[in-house]
N, C-alpha and C positions, 0 to 999 in steps of 0.2 A: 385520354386515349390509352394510356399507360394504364388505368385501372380493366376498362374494357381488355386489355387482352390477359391482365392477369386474371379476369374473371376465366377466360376461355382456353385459357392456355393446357389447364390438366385436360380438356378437352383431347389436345390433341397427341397426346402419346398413344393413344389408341391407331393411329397413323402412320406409324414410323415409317411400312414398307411404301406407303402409297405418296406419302411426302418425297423416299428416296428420286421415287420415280419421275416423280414432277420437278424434283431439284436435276435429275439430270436433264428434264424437258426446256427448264429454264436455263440453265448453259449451255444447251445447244443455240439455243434462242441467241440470248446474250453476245455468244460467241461468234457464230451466225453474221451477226447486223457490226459489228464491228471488222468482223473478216471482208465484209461484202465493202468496207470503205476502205480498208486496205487495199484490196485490189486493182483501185482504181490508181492509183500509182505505176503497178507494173504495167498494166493497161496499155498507160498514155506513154510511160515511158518506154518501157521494152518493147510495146508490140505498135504502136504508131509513129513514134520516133527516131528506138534503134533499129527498127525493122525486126525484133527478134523472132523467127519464123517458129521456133519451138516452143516458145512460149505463146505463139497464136494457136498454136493448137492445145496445150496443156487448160490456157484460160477459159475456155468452155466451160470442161472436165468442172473445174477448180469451181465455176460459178452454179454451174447445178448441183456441186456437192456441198454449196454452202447453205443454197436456197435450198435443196432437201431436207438438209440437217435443221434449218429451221425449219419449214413445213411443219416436220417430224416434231421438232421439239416442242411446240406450239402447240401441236395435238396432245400430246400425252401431260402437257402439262395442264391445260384446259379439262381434260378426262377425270384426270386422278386431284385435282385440286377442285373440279364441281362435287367430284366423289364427298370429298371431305366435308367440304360447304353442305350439302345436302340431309348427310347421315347426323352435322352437330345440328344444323334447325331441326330434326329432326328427332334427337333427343332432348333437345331445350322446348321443342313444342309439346313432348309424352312430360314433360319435367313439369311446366308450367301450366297444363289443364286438369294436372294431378292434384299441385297445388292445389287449384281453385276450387276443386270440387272438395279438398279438406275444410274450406272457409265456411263463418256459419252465414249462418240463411240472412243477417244483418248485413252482411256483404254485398249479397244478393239482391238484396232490397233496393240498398244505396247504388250499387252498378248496374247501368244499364245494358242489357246482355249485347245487344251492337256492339257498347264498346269494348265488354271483352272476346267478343267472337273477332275484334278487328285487331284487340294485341296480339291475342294466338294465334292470327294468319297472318294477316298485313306486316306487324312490326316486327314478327320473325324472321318473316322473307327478307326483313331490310337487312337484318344482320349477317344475313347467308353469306355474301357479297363480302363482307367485313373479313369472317372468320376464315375465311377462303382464299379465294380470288384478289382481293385487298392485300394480304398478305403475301402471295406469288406474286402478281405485278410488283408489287412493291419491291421484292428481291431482285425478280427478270429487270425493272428500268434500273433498278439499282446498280448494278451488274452490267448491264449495257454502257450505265453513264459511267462508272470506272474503267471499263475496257475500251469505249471512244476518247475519255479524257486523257487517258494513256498511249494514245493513238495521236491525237494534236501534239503530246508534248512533246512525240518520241518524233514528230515531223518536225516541230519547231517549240522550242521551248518560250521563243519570244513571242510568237502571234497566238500562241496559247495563251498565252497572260492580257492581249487586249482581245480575245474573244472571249473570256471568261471571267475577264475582272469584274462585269457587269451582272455579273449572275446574285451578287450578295443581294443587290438594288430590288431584285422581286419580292425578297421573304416577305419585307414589310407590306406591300400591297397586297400579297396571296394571306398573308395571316389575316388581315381585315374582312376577306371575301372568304376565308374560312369560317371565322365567326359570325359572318353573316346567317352560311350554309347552315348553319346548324340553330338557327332560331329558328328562320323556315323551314327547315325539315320539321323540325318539332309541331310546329304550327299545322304545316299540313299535315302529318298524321294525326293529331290532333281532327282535325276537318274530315279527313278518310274515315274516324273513327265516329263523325257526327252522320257521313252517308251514311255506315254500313248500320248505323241505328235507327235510321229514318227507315231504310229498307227492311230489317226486321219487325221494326215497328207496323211500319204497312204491311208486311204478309201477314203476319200473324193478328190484325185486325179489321184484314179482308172484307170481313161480312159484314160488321158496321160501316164499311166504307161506303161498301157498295147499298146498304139499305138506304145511305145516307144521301148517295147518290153525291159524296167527298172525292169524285178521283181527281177532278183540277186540284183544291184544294193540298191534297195530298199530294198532285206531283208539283204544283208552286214550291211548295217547302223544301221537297226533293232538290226543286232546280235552285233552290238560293245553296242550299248544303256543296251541290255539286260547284255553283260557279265560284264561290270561296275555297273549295279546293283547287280547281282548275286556277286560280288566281295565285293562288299559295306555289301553286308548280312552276307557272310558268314565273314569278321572281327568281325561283329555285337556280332554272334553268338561264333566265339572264343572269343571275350569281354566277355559277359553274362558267357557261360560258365564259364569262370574261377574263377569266384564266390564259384562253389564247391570244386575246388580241393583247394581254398585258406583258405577255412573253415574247410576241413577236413583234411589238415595240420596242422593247429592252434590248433585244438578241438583234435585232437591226442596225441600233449604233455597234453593237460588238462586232457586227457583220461589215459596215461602215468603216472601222478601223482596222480591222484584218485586209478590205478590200486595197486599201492605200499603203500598209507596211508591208505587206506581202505580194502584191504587186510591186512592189519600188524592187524586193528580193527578186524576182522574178528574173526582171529588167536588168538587174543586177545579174542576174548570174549566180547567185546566193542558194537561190532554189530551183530547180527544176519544175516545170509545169506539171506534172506528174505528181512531185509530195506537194506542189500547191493545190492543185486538184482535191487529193486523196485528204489534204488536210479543212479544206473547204467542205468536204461532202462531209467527214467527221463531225463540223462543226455546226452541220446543219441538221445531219442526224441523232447530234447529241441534244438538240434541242424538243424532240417529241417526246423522249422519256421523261424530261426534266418537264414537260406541262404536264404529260399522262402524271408523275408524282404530286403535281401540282390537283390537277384532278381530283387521284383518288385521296388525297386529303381531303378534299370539299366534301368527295362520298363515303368518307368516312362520318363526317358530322353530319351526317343520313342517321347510319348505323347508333352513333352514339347518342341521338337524339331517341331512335326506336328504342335502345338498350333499357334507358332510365325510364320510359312510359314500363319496359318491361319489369325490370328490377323495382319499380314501382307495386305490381302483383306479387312480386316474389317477396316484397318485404311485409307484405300482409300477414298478421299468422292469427290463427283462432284463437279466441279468448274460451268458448265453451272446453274445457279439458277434457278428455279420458281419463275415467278411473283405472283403477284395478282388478276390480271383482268382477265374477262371471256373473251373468246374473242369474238370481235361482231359480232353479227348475220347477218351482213350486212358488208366483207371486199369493201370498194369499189378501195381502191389504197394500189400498195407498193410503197416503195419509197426508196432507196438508195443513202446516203448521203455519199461519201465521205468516204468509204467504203472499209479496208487496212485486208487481214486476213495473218499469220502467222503460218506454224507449224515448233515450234520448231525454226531452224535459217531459215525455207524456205519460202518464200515471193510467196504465194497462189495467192492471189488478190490484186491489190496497187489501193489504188483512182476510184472506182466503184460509177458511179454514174447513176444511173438507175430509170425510172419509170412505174412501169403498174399498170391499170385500167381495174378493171371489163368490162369482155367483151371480152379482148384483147386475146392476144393469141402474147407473146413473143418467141421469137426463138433465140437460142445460140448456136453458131455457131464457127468452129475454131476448131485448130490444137487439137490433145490430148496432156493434163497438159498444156492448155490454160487456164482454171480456172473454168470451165463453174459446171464440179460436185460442185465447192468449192464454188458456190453463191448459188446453190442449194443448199447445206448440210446448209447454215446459214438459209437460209429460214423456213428451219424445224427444227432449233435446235442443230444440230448434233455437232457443232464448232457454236464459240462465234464472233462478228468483235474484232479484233483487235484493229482498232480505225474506227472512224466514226459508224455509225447507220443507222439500218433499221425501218422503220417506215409501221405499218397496220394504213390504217388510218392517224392520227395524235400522235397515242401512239408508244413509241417505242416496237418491240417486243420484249422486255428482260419483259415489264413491264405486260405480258400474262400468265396465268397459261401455264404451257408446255402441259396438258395433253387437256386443251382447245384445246389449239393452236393446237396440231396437229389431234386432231378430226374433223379439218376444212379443212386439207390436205391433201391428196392422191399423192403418191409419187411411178411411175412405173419403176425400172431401167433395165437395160440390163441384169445386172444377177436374175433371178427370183426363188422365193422364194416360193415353193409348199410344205405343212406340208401333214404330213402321216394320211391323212382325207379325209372327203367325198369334193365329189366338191363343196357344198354346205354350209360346214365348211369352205372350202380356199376363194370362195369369202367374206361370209360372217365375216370372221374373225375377232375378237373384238366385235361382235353384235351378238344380236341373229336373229337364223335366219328367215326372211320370205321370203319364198319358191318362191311368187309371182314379189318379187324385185331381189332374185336371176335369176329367167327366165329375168325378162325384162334387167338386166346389162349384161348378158351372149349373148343377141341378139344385146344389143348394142357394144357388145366388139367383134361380128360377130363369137360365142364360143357356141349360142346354137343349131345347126345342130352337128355337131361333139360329143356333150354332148348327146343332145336324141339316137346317133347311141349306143353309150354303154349300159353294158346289165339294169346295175340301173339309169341311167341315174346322175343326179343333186345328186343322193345319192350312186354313185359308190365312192369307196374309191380309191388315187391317193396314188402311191408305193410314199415311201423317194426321196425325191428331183425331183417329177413326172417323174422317169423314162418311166412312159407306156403312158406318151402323146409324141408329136414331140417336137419341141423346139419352133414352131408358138403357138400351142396348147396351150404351160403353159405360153406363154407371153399374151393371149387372156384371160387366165384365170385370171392371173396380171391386165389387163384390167380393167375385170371386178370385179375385188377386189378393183380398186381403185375408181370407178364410185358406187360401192354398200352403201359410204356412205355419197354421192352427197356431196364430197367437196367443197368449194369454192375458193380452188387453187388446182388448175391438173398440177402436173410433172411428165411427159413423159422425162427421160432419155436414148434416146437409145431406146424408147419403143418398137419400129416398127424396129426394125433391123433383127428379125429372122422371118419376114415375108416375104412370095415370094409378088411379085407387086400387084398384084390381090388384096391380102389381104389387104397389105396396101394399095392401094388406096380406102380400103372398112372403114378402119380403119382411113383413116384421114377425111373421110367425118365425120366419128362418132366424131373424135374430133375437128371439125367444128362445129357440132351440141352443141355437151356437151360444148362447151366453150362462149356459148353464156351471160352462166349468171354467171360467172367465170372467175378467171384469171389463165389463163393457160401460163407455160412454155414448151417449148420445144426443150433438147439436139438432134440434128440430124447432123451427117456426110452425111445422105442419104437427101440431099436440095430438094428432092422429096417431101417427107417430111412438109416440113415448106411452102410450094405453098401458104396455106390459112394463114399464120403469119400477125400479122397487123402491127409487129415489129421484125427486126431482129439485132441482137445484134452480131459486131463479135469481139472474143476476140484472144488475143496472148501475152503470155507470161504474164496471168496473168492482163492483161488491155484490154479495152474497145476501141477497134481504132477508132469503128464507129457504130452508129443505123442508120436504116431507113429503107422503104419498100424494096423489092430486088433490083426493078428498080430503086432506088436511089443509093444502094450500087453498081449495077454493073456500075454506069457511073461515081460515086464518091471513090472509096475503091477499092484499089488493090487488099491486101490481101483478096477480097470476091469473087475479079473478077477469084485470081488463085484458089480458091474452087471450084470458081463454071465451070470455065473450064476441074478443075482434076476430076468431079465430073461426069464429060460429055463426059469424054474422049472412 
């Protein structure tokens, strides 16, 4: 606990005036609930006993200005203490999806995006409560139980001591049921985070669900996710619970023993019914702050359980580095030295050695999990080589700013990627837009006849994942997102695969045109495709068997000759 708030603490000097504010909401409070058992002394004794008629009328007065004062405090302390709670999840949630998005694409692979859409919301909201609200109550009972503890003693010093000697007797049962709280906290977010992936999982695989005619299927799994959390809650909640019933078996004997020495005082004559009264309700009122502490300890090993899945993301950090250099304005060559990639114990690409030249227009060719994504991804960054080096130029590219580097590349794959925007948003993405570059990349991605027929045209909004185009349509729009900020390396993965022939052959003259002053690659299964390649590359099993123009591979290279056969058949 001691590290969680050191983690949060420089948090909070941003707060000074709105913490004041709440500190004074919590002494009202405090001061409040401890006035309101005073009173009951003068109560019974000056105004039902001695008859004192001025104090029947003052005690009113005296009880709505206490019960105001707390109202009041109560309010302004809940206000400006959600304030604070709100504004730090809310910079730890811009903190932590900032991160994430620095991680590489390995990250991404291994994490399932459920579970981290469910740190960033789920286990931050746990912490709100922590940074907050945890912290004020904590001071408000705290404060409460010194100003009623001060109220028994200042009535009786001796029945103070057997209504509170029993108080040490709880730590040991609450610290057991503390440690409890916080394996199942952990557990169940844990479990929350196995929903919220089930349920991304099924929307986002909608269409096979439903071809599949999977929706039991898919909500059985649902409903086992759901009832292992609902099970994880409700332990949670018999843990916390039993905080009361464990206080107000302890506080019973203490109640027990106060009721026989402080009666016999009574009877005696020792005490007045009035400070026994007033010290009676003390000692019953001091026992709600003393659970509620008891409480938000247990809801604290909530928070500290959500903290570590958190600090878990945040200890993540990139392996792929940024360089230093800008990248230049002019790539004229890459180059591929020798060139081994790795995931994990799986051997990607072994000894690649490869060159293109501005102008060129490469083509990658070969079986699927022949490697041809895996040269790609190093091109842009996404994976590191294992050993050997790529070279822009004469520099290697480790030694390029990343964010240079890939503002000089435009990368189109088979799965495409349309945001819940105008069209004019999706091409221009990353840049601002002009309206006159989007027309002209839209007619070069053969995307602006289709565009104009909509009712807004370039400023029609495209549904999530552009369900209301075809699947030619959003690859055109792809197109022309990757031409919109005239890279000077074009990868075309697959690009041209969900177009009918027509299209594509309208689409590879375009990338005939466009790869004139560019080094263009290009994944293609459809050899249709690659006609205009000035080099083709074919790979298997992670190697390089052969380059050359087609008419060299088909008189020299088997494996191109059974492509280009199956390809024809």
């Amino acid at each position: 606990m001691k590290d969680f708030f050191k983690q949060y603490a420089p948090y909070y000097k941003n707060y000074k005036l709105q913490f004041f504010f709440s500190f004074i909401g919590i002494i009202l409070v405090s001061a409040s609930t401890s006035g309101t058992a005073y009173v009951i002394q003068p109560l019974l004794d000056d105004i039902f006993i001695n008859k004192d008629e001025n104090m029947l009328y003052m005690m009113p007065f005296i009880i709505v200005a206490l019960y105001s004062a707390k109202g009041f405090g109560r309010y302004i302390q809940a206000y400006y203490i959600s304030f604070i709670g709100q504004d730090i999840t809310r910079i730890v949630r811009d903190k932590l999806f900032s991160h994430v998005l620095t991680l590489d694409m390995n990250f991404f692979q291994k994490k399932h995006g459920g579970e981290l859409v469910s740190r960033i919301t789920n286990d931050i909201n746990r912490i709100q409560q922590a940074v907050s609200n945890t912290v004020a109550e904590f001071i408000r009972e705290s404060l409460t139980i010194v100003g009623l503890i001060g109220l028994v003693i200042y009535h009786s010093p001796e029945l103070a001591f057997y209504g509170l000697v029993v108080l040490p007797l709880a730590i040991y049962p609450l610290s057991l049921l503390a440690k409890k709280m916080k394996k199942l906290s952990f557990r169940s977010q844990e479990s929350n985070s196995d929903i919220t992936s089930s349920l991304s999982e099924s929307f986002n695989n909608i269409e096979i669900i439903k071809a599949n005619s999977t929706e039991k299927i898919e909500a059985n799994k649902f409903s086992i996710h759901n009832m292992i959390f609902f099970k994880y809650n409700m332990k949670a909640v018999k843990t916390n619970e039993l905080v009361s019933p464990v206080m107000e078996i302890i506080g019973s004997f203490a109640f027990a023993a106060v009721i026989i020495v402080g009666g016999s005082k009574v009877i005696d004559g020792e005490l007045t019914t009035g400070t026994f009264t007033s010290f009676v309700a003390a000692l019953f009122m001091l026992y709600t702050p003393i659970k509620k502490l008891s409480s938000l300890y247990n809801k604290m090993q909530d928070a500290l359980a959500a903290n570590e899945r958190i600090n878990d993301i945040f200890s993540q950090k990139a392996s792929i580095l940024s360089g230093e250099l800008s990248c230049p304005k002019d790539i004229n060559k890459i180059t591929f030295k020798d060139v081994s990639l790795k995931y994990d114990d799986f051997t990607a690409l072994n000894n690649i050695n490869l060159e293109a030249s501005k102008g060129e227009t490469i083509a990658l060719v070969g079986d699927s999990g022949g490697g041809k994504s895996s040269l790609i991804n190093l091109i842009i960054r996404f994976y590191d080589t294992t050993n050997g080096k790529i070279l822009l130029n004469s520099n290697s590219i480790k030694e390029f700013d990343i964010k240079s580097l890939r503002e000089n590349i435009s990368i189109v794959t088979q799965r495409v990627y349309i945001f819940n925007d105008t069209i004019a948003s999706n091409v221009a993405y990353g840049y601002e837009i002009d309206e006159i570059r989007v027309i002209e990349v839209l007619k070069q991605a053969h995307a602006y006849d289709f565009v104009m027929q909509m009712k807004k045209g370039i400023n029609t909004v495209l549904d999530e994942f552009g369900t209301n185009l075809s699947g030619g349509q959003r690859q055109r729009i792809a197109i022309a997102r990757a031409l919109y900020k005239n890279p000077k390396i074009l990868i075309l993965d697959e690009a041209t695969s969900a177009l009918d022939n027509k299209s594509e052959s309208i689409i590879s003259e375009v990338i005939k045109e466009v790869s004139i002053d560019r080094i263009t690659f290009i994944i293609a299964h459809r050899l249709s495709t690659i006609k205009n390649a000035n080099k083709i590359a074919v790979f298997k099993n992670g190697e390089i068997l052969s380059i050359g123009t087609e008419n060299e591979l088909l008189s020299s290279c088997n494996e191109y000759q059974r492509l280009y056969n199956s390809a024809n058949i």
